[in-house]
Every structure is written in C-alpha cells, then in structure tokens.
LUMLO-735309 format. One record per residue (C-alpha): residue number from 1; x, y, z. Coordinates in steps of 0.5 Angstrom, whole numbers, always signed. Example, Ala and Ser with C-alpha at 12.3 -4.5 7.8 and 13.67 -1.06 7.14 Angstrom:
# residues 2
k c1 c2 c3
1 +25 -9 +16
2 +27 -2 +14
//
This chain:
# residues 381
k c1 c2 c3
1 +305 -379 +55
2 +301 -373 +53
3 +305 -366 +51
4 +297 -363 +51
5 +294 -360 +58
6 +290 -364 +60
7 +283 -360 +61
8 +285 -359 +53
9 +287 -365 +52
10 +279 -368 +55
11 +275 -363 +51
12 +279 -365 +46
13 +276 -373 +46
14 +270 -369 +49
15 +269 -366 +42
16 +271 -372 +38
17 +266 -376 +41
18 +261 -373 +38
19 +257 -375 +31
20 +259 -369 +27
21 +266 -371 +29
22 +267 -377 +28
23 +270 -383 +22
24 +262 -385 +20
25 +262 -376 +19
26 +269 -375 +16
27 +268 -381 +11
28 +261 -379 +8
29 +264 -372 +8
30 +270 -374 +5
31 +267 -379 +0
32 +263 -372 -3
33 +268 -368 -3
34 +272 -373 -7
35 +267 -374 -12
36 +266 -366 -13
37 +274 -365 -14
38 +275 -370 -18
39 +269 -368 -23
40 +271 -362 -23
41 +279 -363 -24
42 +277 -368 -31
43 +272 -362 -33
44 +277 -357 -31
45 +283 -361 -36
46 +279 -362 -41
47 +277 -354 -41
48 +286 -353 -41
49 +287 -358 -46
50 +281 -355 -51
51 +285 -348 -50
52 +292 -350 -50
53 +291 -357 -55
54 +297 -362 -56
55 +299 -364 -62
56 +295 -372 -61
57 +288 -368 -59
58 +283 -366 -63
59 +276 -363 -60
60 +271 -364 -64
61 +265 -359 -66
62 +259 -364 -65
63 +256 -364 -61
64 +255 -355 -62
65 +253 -355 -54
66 +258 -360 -51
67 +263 -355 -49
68 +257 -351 -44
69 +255 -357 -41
70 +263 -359 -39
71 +264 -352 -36
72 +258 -351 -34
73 +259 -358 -29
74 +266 -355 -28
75 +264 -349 -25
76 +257 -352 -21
77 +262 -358 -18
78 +268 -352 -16
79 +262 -348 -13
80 +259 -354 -9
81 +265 -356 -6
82 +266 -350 -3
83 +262 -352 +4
84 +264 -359 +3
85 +270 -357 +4
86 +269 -353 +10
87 +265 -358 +12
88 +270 -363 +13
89 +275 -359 +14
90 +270 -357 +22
91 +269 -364 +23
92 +276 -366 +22
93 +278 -360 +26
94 +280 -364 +33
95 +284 -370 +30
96 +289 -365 +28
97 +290 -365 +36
98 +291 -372 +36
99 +297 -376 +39
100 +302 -378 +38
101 +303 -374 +31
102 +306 -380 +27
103 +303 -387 +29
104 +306 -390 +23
105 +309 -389 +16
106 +302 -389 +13
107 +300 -384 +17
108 +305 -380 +17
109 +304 -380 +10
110 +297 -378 +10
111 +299 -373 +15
112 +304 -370 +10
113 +299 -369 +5
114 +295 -365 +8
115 +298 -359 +7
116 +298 -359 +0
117 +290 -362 +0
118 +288 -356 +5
119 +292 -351 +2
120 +291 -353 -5
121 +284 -354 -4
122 +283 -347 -1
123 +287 -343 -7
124 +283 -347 -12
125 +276 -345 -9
126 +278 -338 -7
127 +282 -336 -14
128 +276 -339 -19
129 +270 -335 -14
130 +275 -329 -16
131 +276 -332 -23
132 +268 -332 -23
133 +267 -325 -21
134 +273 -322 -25
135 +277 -320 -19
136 +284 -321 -19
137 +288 -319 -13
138 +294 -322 -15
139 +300 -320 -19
140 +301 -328 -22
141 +297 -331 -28
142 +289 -334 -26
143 +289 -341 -31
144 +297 -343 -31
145 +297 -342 -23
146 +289 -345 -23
147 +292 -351 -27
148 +298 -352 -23
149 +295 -352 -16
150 +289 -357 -19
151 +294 -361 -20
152 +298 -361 -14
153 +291 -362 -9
154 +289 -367 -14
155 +296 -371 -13
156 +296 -370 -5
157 +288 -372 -5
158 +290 -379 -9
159 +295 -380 -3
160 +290 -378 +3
161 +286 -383 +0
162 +291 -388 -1
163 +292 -387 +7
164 +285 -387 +9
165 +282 -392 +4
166 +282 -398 +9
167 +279 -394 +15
168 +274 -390 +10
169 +272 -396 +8
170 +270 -400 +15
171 +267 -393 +17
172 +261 -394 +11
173 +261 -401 +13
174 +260 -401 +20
175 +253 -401 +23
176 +252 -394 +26
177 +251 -395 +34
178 +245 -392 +38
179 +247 -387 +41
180 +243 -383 +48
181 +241 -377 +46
182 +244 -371 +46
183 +244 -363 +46
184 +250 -363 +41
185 +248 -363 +33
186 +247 -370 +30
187 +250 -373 +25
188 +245 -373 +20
189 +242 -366 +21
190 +249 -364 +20
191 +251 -367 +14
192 +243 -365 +11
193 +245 -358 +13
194 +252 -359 +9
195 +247 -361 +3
196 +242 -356 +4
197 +248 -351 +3
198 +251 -354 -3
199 +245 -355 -6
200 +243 -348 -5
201 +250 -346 -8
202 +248 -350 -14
203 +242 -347 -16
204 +243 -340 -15
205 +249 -340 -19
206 +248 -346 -25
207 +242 -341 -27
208 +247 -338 -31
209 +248 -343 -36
210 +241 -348 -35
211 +235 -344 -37
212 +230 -347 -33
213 +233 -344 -27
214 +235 -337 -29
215 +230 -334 -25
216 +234 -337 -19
217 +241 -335 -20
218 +241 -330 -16
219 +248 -331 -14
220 +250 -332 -21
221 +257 -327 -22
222 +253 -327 -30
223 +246 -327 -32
224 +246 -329 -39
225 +241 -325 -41
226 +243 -319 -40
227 +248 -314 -45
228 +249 -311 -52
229 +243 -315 -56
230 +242 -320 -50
231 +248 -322 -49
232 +253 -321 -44
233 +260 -318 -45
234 +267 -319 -42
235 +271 -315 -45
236 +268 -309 -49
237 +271 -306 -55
238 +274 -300 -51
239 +278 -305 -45
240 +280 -307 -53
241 +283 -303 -56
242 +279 -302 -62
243 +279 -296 -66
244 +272 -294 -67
245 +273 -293 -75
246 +275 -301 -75
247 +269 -302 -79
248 +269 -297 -84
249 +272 -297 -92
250 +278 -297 -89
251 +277 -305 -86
252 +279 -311 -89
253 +279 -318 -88
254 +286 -322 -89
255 +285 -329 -92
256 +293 -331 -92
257 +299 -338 -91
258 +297 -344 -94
259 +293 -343 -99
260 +292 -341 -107
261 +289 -334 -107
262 +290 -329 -101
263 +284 -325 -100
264 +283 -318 -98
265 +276 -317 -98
266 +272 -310 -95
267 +266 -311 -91
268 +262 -309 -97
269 +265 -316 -100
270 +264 -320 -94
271 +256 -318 -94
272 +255 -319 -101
273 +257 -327 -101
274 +253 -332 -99
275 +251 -331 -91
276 +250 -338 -86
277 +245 -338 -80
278 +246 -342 -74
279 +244 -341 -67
280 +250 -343 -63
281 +252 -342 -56
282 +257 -337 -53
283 +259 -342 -47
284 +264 -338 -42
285 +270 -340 -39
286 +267 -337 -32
287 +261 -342 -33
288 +256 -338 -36
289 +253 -339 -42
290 +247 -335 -48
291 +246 -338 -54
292 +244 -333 -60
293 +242 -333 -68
294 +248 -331 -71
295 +249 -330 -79
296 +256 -329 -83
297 +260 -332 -88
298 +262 -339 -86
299 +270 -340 -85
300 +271 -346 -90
301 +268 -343 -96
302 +273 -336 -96
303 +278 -342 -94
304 +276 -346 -102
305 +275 -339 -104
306 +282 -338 -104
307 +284 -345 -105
308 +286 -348 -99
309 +287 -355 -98
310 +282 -359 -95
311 +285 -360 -89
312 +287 -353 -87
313 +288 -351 -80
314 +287 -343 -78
315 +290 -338 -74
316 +284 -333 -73
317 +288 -326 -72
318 +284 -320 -69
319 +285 -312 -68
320 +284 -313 -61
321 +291 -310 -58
322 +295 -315 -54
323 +292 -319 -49
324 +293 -327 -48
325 +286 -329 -53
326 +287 -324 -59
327 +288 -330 -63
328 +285 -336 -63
329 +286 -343 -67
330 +281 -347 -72
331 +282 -354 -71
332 +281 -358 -79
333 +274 -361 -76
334 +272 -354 -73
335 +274 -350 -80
336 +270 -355 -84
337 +265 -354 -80
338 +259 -351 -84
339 +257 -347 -78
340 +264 -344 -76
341 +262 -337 -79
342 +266 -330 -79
343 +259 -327 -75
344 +255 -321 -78
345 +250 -320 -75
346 +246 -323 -68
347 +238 -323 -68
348 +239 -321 -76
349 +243 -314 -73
350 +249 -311 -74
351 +254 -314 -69
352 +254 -309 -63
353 +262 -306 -63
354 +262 -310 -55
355 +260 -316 -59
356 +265 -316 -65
357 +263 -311 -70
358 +265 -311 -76
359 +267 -318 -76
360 +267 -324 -71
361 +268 -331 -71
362 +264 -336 -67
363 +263 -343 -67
364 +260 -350 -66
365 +263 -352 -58
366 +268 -347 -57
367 +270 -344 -51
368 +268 -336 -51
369 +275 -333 -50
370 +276 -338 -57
371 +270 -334 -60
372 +275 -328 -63
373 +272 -321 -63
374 +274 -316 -68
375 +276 -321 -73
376 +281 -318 -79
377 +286 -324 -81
378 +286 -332 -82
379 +293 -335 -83
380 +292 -342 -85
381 +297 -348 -84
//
C-alpha cells in the first residue's frame, strides 16, 4: 500500500512518465557522466601521484608538455561534469519517490549508494570550482579532502553502476517508442540543451591552457597570458616571505648531501657558467597553462660540478617561509635532463621577483607548484 498521498502519488507517475525522466534519459545521462568522472578521477590520480610519488613511480620528463595536457583534461572533464551532474540528478529526481523503498538486495544496495555518489559528487564539483578560483571557505586541506572524496564517489559509482548495469543496458538497447506529442520538453531537446551547456562550459574555460581558444575563455579563473613578463602569478613574492635583499651580494645558492664537492655559488657565479635555454611550459595544478623561454644553469651540470653520482635525486629548497610547496623533488630522470634548469631569466629578462628571482627551478612535465621559486638549496640523495 502507498504511504505516499495520493494526488502526490499521481503527479509523481504524471512526471515519471515524461521523456526527460525516464530510463532511456537517465542511461544516456549516466552514461555521460560516467565517462566525464572516470576521466577525470585517472587524470586526477595521475596529478597526486606526480606531487606525492611512490616510491615504485617514476614520472618522466618527456614529453616536456604531458603534464598540461593531463591536467588540462582533469580540469575541462570536472568542469564538464558540472551540468551532466544536475542534469541527471533533475531527471532522477522522482524516482526518489518511488515505492516501496527496498524492492530487493540489489536496489538496496544501489539505494545506499547514493548518498556517497551525490554527496561525493557535489563536493568534488564544488571544492575544485573553488580550488579554481583560489577561494577556500573551509578550515581543512583542499588535495588531501579532494583525494579522499574522489575516492569515495568513484567506489560508490562502481557500485551504482554494478546495480544499474543490466537496466542501463536494456534502456540503450531498446527501441525508442513513439510517442504523442506533448507540450512537456522532449528527450532530445533536453539532453541537447544539457550538451550545449557542457559544451559551452568547455570552451569558455579550456582557453586557458589550449591556445587556439584563448580569445573564448571567458570564464577561465586564469588568462595565461596576463602577469609579471606575460605570465600569471600565484603566489607572489610578498604572500612568500621573501626578503626584497634576497637577490643581493648576500645570496648564495647551496649544492650539499651526496655529493663530492658542496657548492655555495653567488648569483655572479651562477650567471658566469654556461646558460641553457629552453621553451617550456608552467602547466598548473588549477588547469591553466603558459609557456615561456627561459635561461639558466642546467641542474646536472651543477650536480657534476660538485660530483654527484650519476644517479642523483634532489630536493630543491626554496626561501620561501613555510608553506606545503617550499620544496620540490627532481626525480634521477628529471635531474639529467638537459632542460631541467635553475631559471635566470624569462624572454632574456631578469626573472620579475613574483616569478622567482633571483633564482627558480623549472622543468620539462612538472606540475607548477613543483616549479620552485626562490631557489637557495639542492640537497642531493
């Protein structure tokens, strides 16, 4: 017997027996949003486990621009999902309704895991649209908090997938019936409006990192092309710490650990070696992306300079006060690389303050928050 009243009760299969609501709508819908989430979640893991690798992962630094193209698809498929996700949760809106609330172990299940799909979902879109935006209204962590919840949606999803799989899958294959025509929105104006959206929330944002479409991004929380010497800024000098003497006399860089000879080198030693140029990107965790010329001394040649072994590591130490990115490692791969340089100078300037003088460290496919400004120490393993 229905606990529901029954005028409730006949609006519900009133609503439910629209196309915008049915299994057809909710399967193509689902199917979309699958796609977009599990996308997003491996581009996702991939970018934690670059910043925080095990000790079995070895990220490469070929090819130079692979980071920007992970995380600039991590960014476009979270931003995409945003009205996949309300979409789907407006169209299965009614079915919450339903009855009786448990019809088997199955449902039950795919019942249950909704609450940390929806809930999960909705945190996940709503804290990387403030992480975007560099707005944190919450006492916690954004990455650690980010991680954890991706995990948790993505286990829940697998679960409600599991659950739906066999009606998914009948819904797709089943002839669409004709239907009268009706005053109500068809199926596919609505999911072509639900397109259009996503679409449109691509291209206004992906211009931040995909050059052809700059002049579109309007939404973009970063124009790339806009900062110190063309480049943006997120963290400057001040919100740092640095001393504004930082690059006087007084400076020195430390080359120190494993190796045969420490080094302390003036900035006047630094810019009388050899410099390296090479056109490299700054690909940033929040999906933007610039690339720029920069010149410096390449990091293996002060690691043989003081002797280090062949396959040196390095912790790269910066003067900045604190803070979760004052340090960064080079991989044995990334150290060796001819491009991985202490950065003097951008466009054949002096490095602007914001973006690292005196000294920085940039590098083929490394996140931004790994491309250590204020550059004063490598501690080599």
């Amino acid at each position: 017997m229905s606990v529901l009243p029954a005028r409730l009760a006949a609006a519900r299969d009133e609503v439910r027996a629209q196309p915008t609501h049915d299994d057809r709508t909710l399967a193509l819908l689902g199917t979309a949003l699958g796609v977009c989430f599990t996308v997003c979640f491996l581009t996702g893991l991939l970018s934690h486990i670059i910043q925080h690798p095990p000790g079995w992962f070895t990220w490469p630094a070929r090819p130079a621009g692979l980071y920007r193209v992970t995380q600039g698809v991590h960014v476009a498929t979270g931003l995409a999902s945003v009205p996949l996700l309300l979409a789907k949760l407006w169209a299965a809106g009614p079915r919450l309704l339903d009855e009786p609330v448990v019809r088997s172990v199955a449902h039950g299940l795919e019942r249950l895991s909704l609450v940390p799909l929806v809930g999960g979902s909705l945190f996940l879109v709503a804290s990387g649209t403030a992480n975007l935006s560099g707005w944190y209204p919450w006492p916690f962590s954004f990455p650690p908090a980010h991680y954890a919840a991706a995990w948790v949606t993505v286990g829940a999803l697998v679960v409600h997938v599991a659950a739906r799989a066999s009606t998914t899958r009948e819904a797709l294959r089943r002839p669409d019936p004709a239907r009268p025509a009706s005053p109500s929105l068809s199926r596919r104006g609505f999911l072509g409006a639900v397109g259009a959206a996503a679409g449109l929330v691509t291209v206004v944002t992906v211009g931040q990192t995909v050059g052809p479409l700059r002049r579109l991004a309007a939404l973009a929380p970063r124009r790339p092309d806009v900062g110190p010497q063309g480049l943006p800024v997120n963290k400057t000098a001040r919100a740092a710490g640095i001393d504004p003497s930082a690059g006087d006399h007084r400076y020195r860089l430390e080359v120190a650990g494993r190796v045969a000879t420490p080094l302390s080198l003036s900035l006047v030693d630094l810019r009388s070696m050899p410099q390296h140029a090479a056109r490299l990107p700054i690909a940033c965790v929040e999906g933007w992306s610039a690339s720029a010329t920069w010149e410096g001394v390449p990091v293996r040649d002060l690691l043989a300079l003081a002797g280090a072994p062949a396959d040196a590591e390095v912790t790269v130490r910066s003067l900045q006060q604190g803070g979760s990115y004052s340090s960064s490692e080079l991989n044995h791969v990334q150290a060796a690389d001819a491009d991985t340089l202490l950065a003097l100078t951008i466009g054949g300037e002096p490095l602007h303050r914001d973006h690292g003088f005196p000294v920085r460290l940039i590098g083929p496919n490394r996140p931004g928050v790994q491309q250590t400004k204020w550059v004063h120490r490598l501690e080599v393993r």
